[in-house]
Backbone bond lengths (Angstrom), bond angles and torsions (degrees), N, CA, C in turn:
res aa  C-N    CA-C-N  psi(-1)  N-CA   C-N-CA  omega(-1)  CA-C   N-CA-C  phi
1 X - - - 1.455 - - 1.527 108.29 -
2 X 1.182 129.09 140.53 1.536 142.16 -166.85 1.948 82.87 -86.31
3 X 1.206 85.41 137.49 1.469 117.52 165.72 1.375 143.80 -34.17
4 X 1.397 78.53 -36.84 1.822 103.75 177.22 1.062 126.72 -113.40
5 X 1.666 118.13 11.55 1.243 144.26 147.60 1.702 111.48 -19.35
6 X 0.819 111.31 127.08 2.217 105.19 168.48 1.219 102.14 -136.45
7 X 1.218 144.87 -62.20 1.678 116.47 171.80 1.808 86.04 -176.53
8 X 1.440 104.30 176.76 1.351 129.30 -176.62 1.600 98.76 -44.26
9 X 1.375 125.87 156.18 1.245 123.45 146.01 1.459 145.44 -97.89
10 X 1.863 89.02 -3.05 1.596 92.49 177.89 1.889 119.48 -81.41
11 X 1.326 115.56 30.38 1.429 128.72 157.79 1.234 119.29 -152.78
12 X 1.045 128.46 124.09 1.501 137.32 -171.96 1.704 118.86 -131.96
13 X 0.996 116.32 134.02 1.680 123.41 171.25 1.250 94.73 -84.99
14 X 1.547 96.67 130.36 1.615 111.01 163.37 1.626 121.66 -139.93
15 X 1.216 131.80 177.98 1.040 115.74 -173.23 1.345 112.78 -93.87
16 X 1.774 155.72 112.48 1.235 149.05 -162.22 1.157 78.42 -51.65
17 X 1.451 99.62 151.80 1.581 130.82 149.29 1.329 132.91 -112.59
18 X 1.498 105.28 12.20 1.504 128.84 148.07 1.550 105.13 -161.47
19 X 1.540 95.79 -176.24 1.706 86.11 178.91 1.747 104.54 -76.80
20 X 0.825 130.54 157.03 1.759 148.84 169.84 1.068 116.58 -117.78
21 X 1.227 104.45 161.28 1.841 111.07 175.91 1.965 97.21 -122.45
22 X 1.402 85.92 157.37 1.921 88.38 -174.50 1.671 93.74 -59.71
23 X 1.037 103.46 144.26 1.800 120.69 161.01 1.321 109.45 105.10
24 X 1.757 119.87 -15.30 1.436 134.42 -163.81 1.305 105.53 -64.28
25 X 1.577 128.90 155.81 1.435 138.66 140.74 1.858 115.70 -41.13
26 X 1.055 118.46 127.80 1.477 104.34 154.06 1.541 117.20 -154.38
27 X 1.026 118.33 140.90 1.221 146.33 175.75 1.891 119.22 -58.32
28 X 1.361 119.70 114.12 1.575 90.98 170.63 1.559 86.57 -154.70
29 X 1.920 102.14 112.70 1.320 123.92 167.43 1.612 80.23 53.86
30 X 1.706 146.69 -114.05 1.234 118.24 -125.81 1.484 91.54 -136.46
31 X 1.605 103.63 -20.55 1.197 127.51 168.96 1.795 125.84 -35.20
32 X 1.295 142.17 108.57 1.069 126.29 -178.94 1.983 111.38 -114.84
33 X 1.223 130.11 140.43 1.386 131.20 179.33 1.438 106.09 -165.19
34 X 1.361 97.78 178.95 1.413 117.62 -163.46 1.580 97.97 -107.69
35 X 1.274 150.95 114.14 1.263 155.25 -169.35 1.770 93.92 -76.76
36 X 1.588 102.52 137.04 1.488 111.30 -161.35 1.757 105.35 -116.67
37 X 1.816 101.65 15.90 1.335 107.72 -175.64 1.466 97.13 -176.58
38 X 1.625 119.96 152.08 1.361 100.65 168.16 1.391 112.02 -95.69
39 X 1.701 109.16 163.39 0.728 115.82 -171.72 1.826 132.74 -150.07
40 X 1.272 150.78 142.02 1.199 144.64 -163.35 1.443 122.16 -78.66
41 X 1.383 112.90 118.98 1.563 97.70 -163.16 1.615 115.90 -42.81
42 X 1.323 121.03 155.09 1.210 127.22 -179.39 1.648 121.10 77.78
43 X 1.694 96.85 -8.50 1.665 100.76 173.66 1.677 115.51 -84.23
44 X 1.122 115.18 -163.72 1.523 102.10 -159.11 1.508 78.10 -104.75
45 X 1.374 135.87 163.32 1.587 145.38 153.12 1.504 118.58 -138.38
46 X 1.157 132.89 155.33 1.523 138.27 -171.87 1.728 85.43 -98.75
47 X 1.615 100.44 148.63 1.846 90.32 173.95 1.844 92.17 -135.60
48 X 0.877 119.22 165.80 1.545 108.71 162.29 1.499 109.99 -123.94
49 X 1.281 111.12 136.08 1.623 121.97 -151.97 2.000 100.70 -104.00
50 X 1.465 106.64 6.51 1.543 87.05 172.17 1.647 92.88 -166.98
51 X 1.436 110.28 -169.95 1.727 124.55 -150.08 1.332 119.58 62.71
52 X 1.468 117.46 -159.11 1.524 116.09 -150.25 1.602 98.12 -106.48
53 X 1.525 106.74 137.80 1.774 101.75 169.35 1.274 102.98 -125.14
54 X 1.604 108.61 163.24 1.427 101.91 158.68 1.819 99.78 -104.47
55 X 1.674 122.49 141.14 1.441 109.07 -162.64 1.788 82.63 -145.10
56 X 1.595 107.92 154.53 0.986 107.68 164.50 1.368 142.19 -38.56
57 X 1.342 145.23 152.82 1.782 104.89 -165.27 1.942 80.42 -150.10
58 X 1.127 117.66 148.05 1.427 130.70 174.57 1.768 94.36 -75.50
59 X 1.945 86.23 128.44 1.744 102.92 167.64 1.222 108.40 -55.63
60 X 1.469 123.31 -174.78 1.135 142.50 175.97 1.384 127.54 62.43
61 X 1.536 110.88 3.93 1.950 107.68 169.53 1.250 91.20 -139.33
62 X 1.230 83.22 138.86 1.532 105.74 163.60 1.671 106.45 -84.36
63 X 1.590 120.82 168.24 1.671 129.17 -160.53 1.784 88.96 -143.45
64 X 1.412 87.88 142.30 1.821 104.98 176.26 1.805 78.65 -101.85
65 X 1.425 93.74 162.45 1.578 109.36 153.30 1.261 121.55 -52.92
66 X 1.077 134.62 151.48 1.572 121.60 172.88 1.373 143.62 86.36
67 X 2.094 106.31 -29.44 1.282 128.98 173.05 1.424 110.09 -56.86
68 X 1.240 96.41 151.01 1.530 94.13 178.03 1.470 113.94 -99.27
69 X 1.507 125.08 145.65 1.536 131.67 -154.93 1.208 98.74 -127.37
70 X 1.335 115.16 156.31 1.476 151.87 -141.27 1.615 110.63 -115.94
71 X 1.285 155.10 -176.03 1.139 154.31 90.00 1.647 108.44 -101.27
72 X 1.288 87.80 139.09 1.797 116.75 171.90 1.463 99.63 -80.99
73 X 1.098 112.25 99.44 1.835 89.85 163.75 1.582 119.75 -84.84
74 X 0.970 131.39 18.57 1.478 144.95 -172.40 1.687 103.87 -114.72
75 X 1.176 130.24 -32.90 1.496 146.09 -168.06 1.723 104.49 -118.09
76 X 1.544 98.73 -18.64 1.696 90.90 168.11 1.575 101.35 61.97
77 X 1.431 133.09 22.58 1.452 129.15 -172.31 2.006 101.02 -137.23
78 X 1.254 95.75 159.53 1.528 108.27 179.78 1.679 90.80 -88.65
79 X 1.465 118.73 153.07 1.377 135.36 179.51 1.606 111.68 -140.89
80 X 1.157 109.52 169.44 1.583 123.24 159.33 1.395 108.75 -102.01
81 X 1.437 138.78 9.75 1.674 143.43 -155.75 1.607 81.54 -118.49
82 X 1.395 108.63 121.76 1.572 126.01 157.69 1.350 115.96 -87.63
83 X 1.549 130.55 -9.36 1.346 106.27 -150.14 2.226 76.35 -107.64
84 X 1.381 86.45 149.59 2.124 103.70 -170.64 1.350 110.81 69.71
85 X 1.343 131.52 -15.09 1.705 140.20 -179.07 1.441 117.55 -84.02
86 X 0.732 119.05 177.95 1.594 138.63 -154.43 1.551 99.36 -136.91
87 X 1.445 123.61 134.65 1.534 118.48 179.25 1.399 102.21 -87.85
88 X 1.307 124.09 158.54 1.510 110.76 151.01 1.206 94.27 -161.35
89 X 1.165 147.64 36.21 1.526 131.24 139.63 1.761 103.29 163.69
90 X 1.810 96.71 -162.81 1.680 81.23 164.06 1.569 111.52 -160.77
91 X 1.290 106.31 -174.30 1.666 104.95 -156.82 1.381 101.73 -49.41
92 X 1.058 122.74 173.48 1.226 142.98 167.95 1.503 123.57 -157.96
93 X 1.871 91.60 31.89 1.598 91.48 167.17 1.858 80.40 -171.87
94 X 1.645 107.51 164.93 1.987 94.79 178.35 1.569 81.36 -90.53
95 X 1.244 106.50 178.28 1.295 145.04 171.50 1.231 132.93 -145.65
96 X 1.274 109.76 141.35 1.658 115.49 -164.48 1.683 113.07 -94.80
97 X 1.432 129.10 130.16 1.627 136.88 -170.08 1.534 102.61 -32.27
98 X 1.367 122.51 -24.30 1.249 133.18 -166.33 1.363 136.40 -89.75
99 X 1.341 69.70 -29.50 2.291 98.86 169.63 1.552 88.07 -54.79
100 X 1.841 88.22 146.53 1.404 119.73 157.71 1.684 124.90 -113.99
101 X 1.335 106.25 0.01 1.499 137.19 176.14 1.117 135.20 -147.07
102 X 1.635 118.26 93.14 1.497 124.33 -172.07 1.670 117.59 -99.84
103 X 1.416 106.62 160.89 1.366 105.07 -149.75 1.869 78.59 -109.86
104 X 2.005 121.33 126.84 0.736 133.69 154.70 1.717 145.84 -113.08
105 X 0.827 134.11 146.59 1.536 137.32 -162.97 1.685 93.08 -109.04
106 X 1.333 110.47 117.20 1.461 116.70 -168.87 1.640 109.77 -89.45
107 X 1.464 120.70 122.52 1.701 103.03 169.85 1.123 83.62 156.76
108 X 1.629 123.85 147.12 1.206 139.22 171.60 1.672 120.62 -57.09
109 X 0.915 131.96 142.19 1.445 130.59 -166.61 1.786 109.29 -130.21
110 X 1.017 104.41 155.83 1.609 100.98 -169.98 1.602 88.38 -95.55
């Protein structure tokens, strides 16, 4: 193993940037994960930065398979709206305008 090895990246401690609840979306600077505990803003939390979640998802659109999804950090919800959002992955199931919980595949997408 090379030297400068430091550990896996699919879990990381970060600092909340509000308080969270375990399973939540969160945001850090560009960083996107799934919080693996809750936690108090400014406390330390483990997040996991890829695989499938189910995450809050903004009413009113419906999702094809495959689209690529958004987080709101202002609405605290996953979206299909790019413009002020942050990418971080994409559906990995459709969803109906009505859903309050969409099923996402975490990881940057070309």
């Amino acid at each position: 193993m090379a030297k400068n090895y430091v550990q896996p990246g699919d879990t990381l401690t970060v600092p909340a940037p509000y308080d969270v609840a375990s399973g939540a979306g969160l945001l850090v600077g560009s960083l996107f994960g799934v919080a693996l505990a809750a936690a108090l803003s400014g406390a330390p939390v483990e997040i996991r930065t890829r695989d499938v979640w189910d995450l809050a998802k903004a009413t009113g659109l419906a999702w094809t398979f495959g689209v690529k999804l958004y987080w709101d950090n202002t609405a605290k919800n996953v979206t299909t709206t790019s413009a002020s959002n942050t990418l971080i992955g994409v559906a990995a199931a459709i969803q109906a305008s009505g859903d309050t919980v969409g099923r996402i595949k975490l990881g940057i997408v070309a």
